[in-house]
C-alpha positions as CSV (number, residue, x, y, z in Angstrom):
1,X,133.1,42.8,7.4
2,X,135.9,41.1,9.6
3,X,137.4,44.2,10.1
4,X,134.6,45.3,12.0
5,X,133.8,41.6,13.4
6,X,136.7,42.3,15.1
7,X,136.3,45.9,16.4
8,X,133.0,44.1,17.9
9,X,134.9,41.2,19.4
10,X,137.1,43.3,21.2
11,X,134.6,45.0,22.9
12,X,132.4,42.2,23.8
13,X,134.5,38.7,23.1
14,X,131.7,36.5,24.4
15,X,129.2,37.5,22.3
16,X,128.2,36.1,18.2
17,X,128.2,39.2,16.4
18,X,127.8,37.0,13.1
19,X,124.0,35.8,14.3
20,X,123.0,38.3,17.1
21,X,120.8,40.8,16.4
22,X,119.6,42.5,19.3
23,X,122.7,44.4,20.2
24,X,121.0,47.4,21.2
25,X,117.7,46.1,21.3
26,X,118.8,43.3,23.9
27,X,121.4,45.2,25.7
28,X,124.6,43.9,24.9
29,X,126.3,47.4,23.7
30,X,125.7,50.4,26.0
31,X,125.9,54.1,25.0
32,X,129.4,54.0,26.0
33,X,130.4,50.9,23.6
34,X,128.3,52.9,21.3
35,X,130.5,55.6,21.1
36,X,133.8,53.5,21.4
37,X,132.4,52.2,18.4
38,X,131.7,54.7,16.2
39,X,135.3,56.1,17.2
40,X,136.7,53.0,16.1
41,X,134.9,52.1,12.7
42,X,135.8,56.2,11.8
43,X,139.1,55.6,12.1
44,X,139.2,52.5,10.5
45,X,136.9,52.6,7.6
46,X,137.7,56.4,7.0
47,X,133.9,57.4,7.5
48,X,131.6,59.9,9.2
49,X,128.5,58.4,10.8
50,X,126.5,61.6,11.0
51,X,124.0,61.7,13.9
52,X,121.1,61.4,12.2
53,X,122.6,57.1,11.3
54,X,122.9,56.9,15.2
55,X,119.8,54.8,15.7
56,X,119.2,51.5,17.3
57,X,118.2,49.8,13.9
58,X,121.8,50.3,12.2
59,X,123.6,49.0,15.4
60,X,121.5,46.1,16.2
61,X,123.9,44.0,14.2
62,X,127.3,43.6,13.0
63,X,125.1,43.4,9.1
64,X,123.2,46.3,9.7
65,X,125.9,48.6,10.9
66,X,128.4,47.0,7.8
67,X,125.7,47.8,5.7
68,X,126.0,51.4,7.0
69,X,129.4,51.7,6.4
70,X,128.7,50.8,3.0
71,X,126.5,53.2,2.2
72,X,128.7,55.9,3.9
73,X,131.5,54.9,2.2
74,X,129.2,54.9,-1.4
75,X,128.4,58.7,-0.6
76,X,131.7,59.8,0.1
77,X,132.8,58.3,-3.3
């Protein structure tokens, strides 16, 4: 989970990404740190988010999305 606590810090520093969780929902990532993101957390956690995962509900917070990862990760096992 730091690991990607820290993806999220570097593309928004100011925010709490350990209690906020309205990141799409409230407007603190764009499409464009959407994107960045998913870039990043492939080559870090050695995943695929298929397009079908994209959805506001798994990157409304730094759980949620984890908790993707996870389950990724589980299927690629």
């Amino acid at each position: 989970m730091e690991k990607l606590l820290d993806i999220l810090r570097e593309l928004h520093p100011e925010t709490d990404f350990e209690t906020e969780t309205r990141l799409v929902d409230g407007g603190v990532l764009s499409s464009f740190d959407i994107v960045m993101l998913i870039t990043r957390i492939e080559e870090e956690f050695d995943v695929v988010i298929p397009a079908r995962d994209i959805v506001p509900e798994h990157f409304n917070s730094a759980k949620a999305l984890y908790t993707l990862i996870e389950k990724i990760s589980e299927q690629d096992d």
